[in-house]
C-alpha positions in Angstrom: 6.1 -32.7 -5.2 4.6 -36.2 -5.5 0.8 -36.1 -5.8 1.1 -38.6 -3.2 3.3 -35.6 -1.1 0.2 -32.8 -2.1 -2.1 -34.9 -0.3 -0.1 -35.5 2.7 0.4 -31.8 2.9 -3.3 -30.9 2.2 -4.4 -33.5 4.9 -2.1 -32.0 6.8 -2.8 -28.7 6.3 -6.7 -29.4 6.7 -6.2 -30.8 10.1 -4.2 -28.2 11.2 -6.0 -25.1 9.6 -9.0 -26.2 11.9 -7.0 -26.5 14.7 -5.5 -22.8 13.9 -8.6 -21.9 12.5 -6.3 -21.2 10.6 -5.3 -18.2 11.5 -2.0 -18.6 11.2 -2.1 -15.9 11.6 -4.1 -13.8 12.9 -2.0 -10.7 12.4 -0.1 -9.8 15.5 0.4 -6.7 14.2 -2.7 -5.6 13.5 -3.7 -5.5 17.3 -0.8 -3.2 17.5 -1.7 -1.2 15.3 -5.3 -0.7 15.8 -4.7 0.2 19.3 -4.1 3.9 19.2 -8.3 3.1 17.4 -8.9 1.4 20.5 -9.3 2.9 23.6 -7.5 2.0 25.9 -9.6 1.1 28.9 -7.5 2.3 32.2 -8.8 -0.6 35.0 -5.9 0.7 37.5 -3.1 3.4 38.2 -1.4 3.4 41.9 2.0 4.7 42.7 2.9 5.9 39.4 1.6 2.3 37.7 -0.8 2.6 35.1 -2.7 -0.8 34.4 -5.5 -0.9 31.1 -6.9 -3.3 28.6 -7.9 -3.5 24.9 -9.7 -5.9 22.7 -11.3 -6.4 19.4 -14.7 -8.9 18.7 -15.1 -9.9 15.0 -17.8 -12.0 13.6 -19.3 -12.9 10.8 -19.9 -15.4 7.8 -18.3 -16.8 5.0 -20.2 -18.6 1.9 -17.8 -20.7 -0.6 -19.2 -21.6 -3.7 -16.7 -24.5 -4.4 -16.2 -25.7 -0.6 -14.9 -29.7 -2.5 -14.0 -31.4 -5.5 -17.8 -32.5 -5.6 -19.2 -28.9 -6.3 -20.9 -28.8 -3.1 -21.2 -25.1 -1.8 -20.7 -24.4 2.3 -21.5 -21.4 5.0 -19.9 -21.2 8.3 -19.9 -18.4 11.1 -16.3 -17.0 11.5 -14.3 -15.8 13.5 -12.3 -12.6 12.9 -12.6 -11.9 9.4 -11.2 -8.1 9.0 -9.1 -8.2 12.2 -7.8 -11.2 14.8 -10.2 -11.4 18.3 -8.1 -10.8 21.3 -8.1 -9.0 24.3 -5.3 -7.9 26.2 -3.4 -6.4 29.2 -0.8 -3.8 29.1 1.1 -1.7 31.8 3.9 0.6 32.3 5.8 2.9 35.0 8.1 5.5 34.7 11.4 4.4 36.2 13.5 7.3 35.6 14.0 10.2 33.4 13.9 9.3 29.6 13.2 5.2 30.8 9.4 4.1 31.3 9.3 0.2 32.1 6.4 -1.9 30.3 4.5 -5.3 29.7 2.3 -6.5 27.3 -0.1 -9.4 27.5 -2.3 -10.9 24.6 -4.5 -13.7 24.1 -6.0 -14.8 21.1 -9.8 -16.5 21.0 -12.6 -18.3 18.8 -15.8 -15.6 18.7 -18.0 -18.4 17.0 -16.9 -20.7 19.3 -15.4 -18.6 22.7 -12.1 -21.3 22.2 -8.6 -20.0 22.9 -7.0 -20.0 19.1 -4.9 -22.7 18.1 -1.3 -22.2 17.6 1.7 -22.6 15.2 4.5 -23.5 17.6 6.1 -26.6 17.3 4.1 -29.7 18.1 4.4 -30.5 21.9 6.8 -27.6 23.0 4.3 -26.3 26.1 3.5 -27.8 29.7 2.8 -31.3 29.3 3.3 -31.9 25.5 0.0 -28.8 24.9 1.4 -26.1 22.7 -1.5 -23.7 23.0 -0.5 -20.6 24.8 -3.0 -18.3 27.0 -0.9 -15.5 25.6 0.0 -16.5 21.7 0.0 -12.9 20.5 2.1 -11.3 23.3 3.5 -12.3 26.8 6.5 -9.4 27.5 8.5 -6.9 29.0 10.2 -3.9 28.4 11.7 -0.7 28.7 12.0 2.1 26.1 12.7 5.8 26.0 13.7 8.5 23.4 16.4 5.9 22.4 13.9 3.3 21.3 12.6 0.6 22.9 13.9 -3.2 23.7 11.0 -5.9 24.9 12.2 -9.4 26.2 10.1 -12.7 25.8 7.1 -13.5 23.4 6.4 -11.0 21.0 5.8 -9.9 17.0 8.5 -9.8 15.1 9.3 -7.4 12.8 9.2 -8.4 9.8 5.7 -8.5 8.8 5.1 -5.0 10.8 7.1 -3.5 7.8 4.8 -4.5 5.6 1.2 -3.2 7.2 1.0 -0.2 4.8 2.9 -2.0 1.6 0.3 -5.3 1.9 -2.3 -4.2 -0.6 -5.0 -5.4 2.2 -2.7 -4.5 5.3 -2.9 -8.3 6.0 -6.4 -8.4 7.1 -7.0 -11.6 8.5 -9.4 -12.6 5.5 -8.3 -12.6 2.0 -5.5 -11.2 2.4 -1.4 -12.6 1.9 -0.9 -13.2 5.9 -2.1 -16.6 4.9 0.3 -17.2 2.5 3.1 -15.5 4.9 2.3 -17.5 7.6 1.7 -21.2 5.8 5.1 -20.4 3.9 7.1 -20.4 7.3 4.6 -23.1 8.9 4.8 -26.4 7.8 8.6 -27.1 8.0 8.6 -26.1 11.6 5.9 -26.8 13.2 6.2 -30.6 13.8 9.0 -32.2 11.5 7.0 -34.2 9.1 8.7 -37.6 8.3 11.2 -37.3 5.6 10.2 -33.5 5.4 11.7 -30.3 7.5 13.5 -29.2 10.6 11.8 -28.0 13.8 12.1 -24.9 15.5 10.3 -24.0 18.6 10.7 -20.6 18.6 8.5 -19.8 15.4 4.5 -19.4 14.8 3.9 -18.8 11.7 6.7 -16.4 10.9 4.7 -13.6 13.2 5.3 -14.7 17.0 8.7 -15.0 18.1 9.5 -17.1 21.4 12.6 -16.3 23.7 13.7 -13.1 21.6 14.9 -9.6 22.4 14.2 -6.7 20.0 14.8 -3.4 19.4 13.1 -1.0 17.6 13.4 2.8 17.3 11.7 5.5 14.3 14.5 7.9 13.1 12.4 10.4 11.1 10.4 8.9 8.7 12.2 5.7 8.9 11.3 2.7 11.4 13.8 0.0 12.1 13.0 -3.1 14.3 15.7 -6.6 14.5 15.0 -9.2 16.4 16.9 -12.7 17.9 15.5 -15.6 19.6 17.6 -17.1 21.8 17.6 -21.2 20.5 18.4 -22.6 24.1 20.7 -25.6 23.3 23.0 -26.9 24.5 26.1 -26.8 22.6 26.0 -24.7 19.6 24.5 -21.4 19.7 22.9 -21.4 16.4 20.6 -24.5 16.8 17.0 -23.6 17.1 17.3 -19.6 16.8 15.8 -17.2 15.0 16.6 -14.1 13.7 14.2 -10.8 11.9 14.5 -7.4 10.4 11.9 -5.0 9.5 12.7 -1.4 7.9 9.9 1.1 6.8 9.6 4.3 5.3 7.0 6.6 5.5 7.3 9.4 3.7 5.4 10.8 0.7 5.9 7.0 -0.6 6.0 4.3 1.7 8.8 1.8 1.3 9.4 -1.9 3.1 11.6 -4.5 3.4 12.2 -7.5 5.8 14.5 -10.8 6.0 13.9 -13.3 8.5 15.7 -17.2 9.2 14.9 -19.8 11.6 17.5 -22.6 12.4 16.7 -26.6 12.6 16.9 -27.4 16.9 19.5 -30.2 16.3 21.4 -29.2 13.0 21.3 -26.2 13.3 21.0 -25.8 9.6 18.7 -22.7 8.3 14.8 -24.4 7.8 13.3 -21.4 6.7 14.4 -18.1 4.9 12.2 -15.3 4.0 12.3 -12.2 1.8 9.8 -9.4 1.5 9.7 -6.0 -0.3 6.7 -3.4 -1.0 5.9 0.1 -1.9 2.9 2.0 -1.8 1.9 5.3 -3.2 -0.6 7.5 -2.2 -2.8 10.3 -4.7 -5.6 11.9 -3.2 -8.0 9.5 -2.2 -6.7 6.6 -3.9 -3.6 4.5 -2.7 -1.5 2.1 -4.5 0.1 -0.8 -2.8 2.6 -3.6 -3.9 4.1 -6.3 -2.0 6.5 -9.5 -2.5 7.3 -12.1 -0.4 9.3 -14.9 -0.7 9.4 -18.6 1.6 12.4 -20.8 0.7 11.9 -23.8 3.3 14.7 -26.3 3.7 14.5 -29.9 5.5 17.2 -30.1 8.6 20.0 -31.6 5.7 19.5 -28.5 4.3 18.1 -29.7 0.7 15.2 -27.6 -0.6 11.3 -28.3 0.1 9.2 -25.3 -0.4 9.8 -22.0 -2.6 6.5 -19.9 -2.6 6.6 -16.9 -4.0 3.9 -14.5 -3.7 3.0 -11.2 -5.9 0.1 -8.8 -4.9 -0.9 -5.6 -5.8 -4.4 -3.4 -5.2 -6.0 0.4 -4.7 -7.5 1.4 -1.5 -10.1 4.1 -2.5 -11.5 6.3 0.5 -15.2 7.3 -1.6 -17.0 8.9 1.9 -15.7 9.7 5.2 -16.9 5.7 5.9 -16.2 4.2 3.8 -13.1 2.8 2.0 -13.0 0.0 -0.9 -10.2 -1.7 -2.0 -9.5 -4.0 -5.1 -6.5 -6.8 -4.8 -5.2 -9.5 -6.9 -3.0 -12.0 -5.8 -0.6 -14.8 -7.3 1.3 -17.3 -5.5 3.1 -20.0 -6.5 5.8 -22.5 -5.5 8.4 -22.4 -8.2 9.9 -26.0 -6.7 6.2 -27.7 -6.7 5.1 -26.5 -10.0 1.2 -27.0 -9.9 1.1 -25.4 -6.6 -0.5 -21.9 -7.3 -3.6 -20.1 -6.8 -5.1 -16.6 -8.2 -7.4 -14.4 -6.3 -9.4 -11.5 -7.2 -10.7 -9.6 -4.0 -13.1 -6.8 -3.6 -14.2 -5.2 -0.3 -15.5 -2.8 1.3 -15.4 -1.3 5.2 -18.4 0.9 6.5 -16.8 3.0 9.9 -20.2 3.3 11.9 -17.3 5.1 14.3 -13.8 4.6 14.5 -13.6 1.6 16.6 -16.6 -0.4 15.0 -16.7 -1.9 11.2 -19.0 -3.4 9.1 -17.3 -5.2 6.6 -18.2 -7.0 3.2 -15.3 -8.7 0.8 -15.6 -11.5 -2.1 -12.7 -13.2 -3.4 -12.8 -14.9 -6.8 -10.2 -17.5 -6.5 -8.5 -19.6 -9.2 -6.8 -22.6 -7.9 -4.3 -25.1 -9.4 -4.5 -29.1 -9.5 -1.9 -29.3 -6.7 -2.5 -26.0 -4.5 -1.7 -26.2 -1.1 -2.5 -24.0 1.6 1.0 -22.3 1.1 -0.1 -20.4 -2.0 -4.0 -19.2 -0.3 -5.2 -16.3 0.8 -8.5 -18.2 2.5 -7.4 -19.4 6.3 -9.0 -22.6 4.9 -8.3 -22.8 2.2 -9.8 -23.0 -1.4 -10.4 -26.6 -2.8 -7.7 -27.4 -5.8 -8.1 -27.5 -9.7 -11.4 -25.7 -9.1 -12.7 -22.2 -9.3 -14.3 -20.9 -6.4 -16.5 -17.3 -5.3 -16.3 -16.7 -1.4 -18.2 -13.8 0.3 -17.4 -12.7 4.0 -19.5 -10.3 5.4 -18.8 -9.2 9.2 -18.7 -7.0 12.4 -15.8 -5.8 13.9 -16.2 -4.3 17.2 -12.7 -2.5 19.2 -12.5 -1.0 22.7 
């Protein structure tokens, strides 16, 4: 890539990480997974309907001791630094023997700033042009039984779900590699740069999928979900859909792997194609976990923009019954933009005052390349290129 290109990207990038805060991604996932920590509040049951709510509040701030080229150093209050700040709506009703009908609802918001989160979707895809969604996390409905489950409309794929317990950090939503997930399947789609990639409306950030229908079942220790998004065009039925697999194991290792592709809206021709694997293994109070992901992102002729690979690896240690540490490095690089990587050292820590409230402190030492982009960072903002930077998050997050 041009240095020309880099800046164009990091301008980019910039604009749009503040807009996302970046939070890309703000793991989808993670709600789902901290619910059964959550407690779900009940606010209604009539007539066999049972109506409750959820939500998690994280806060906290972030010093950077390289925040530019010029050295100068920056703290901020941010938002959701351990886990993504939602709340959320969910219902269900038992229809029939062995089929319970259910819905899911889930915004995403700003605590620093009380501001619905921004969005990865395609540039001017909502109402009016405005592609930021009440519901970004989760607006669908389902039915499921002892045969599995399918859920219709806006949703998380599967994919990254594989990978909670293979991630050494279970993509946290600071300094972790959701960043580099999410900015590896963000850029080509989400508003067709001139000269640059495709568009496809029915991916944010490789985590949200638009107009899909998945199913997902656990067959003893083994969990498969696969996923399709509908494209919606006329003509051929390729153009502008999507397509996911996740697959864990969970058994006295852990084992994941996931593929994912989303198709250009007018060629049809596949924008973006990614590739993860992990393992983890657990002894006594220690686990070990290793993850690999690959983005390959394609402009809508098809020729090659984007190639980031990304390698991390770390040990969870539980020391006390509240507290568990964890030590992670990560290295991520874009094999066809050759000074495109970054390396990150991160050390944290979470203090469980109860199960559904953290106090949380993590560092990241980061090492960053002359022409490092967004797509190889582990920092929702990024860390500033060719330079060396220390960053220190320390937070609340608070579940119910």
């Amino acid at each position: 890539m041009t240095r020309t290109g880099r800046k164009s990207l990091n301008s980019a990038a910039a604009n749009l990480s503040r807009k996302l805060t970046v939070g890309a991604a703000a793991v989808a996932a993670l709600s789902v997974l901290s619910s059964p920590a959550m407690a779900d509040i009940v606010i209604g049951e009539m007539g066999g309907t049972k109506l409750s709510m959820f939500g998690i509040i994280d806060v906290g701030m972030l010093y950077n001791s390289q925040a530019n080229a010029a050295g100068d150093s920056r703290t901020s209050m941010e938002t959701s630094g351990l886990r993504q700040t939602v709340i959320g709506f969910k219902g269900e009703r038992e229809l029939d023997v062995n089929l319970t009908a259910f819905f899911n609802l889930e915004s995403h918001f700003d605590t620093n700033n009380g501001f619905l989160h921004g969005t990865g979707d395609a540039a001017g895809t909502g109402p009016g042009g405005v592609s930021t969604p009440l519901f970004r996390r989760q607006a669908n409905l389902g039915v499921r039984g002892d045969w599995g489950s399918l859920t219709f409309g806006r949703q998380y794929g599967p994919a990254l779900l594989a990978h909670i317990g293979t991630e050494p950090r279970a993509f946290k939503e600071q300094f972790s590699n959701l960043y580099a997930w999410a900015y590896g399947q963000l850029f080509t789609t989400f508003n067709a740069p001139a000269g640059g990639g495709g568009r496809n409306t029915n991916n944010d950030v490789g985590i949200f999928m638009n107009n899909a229908v998945q199913y997902r079942n656990t067959w003893g220790p083994v969990t498969v979900g696969v996923l399709y998004s509908f494209g919606g065009q006329a003509g051929d039925f390729k153009d502008n859909s999507a397509y996911a697999l996740g697959v864990t194991y969970n058994g006295p290792v852990t084992l994941s792997g996931s593929y994912q592709a989303f198709h250009d809206e007018q060629t049809g021709k596949k924008v973006v194609d990614h590739t993860s694997l992990g393992f983890a293994i657990p002894f006594g109070d220690f686990t070990w976990k290793n993850n690999w992901m690959n983005a390959k992102n394609d402009n809508s002729a098809g020729n090659k923009l984007f190639d980031v690979n990304g390698y991390s690896t770390g040990l969870d240690w539980k020391w006390s019954a509240k507290n568990s540490a964890t030590l992670a490095f990560y290295l991520n690089k874009d094999d066809a933009n050759k000074t495109d990587e970054t390396k990150f050292i991160v050390i944290s820590n979470d203090y469980q005052w109860r199960p559904d409230t953290t106090l949380y402190v993590q560092a990241a030492f980061a090492d960053a390349d002359p022409g490092a982009t967004l797509r190889t960072s582990i920092v929702a903002a990024g860390v500033t290129p060719g330079e060396k930077s220390t960053l220190i998050n320390v937070g609340l997050n608070f579940m119910f």
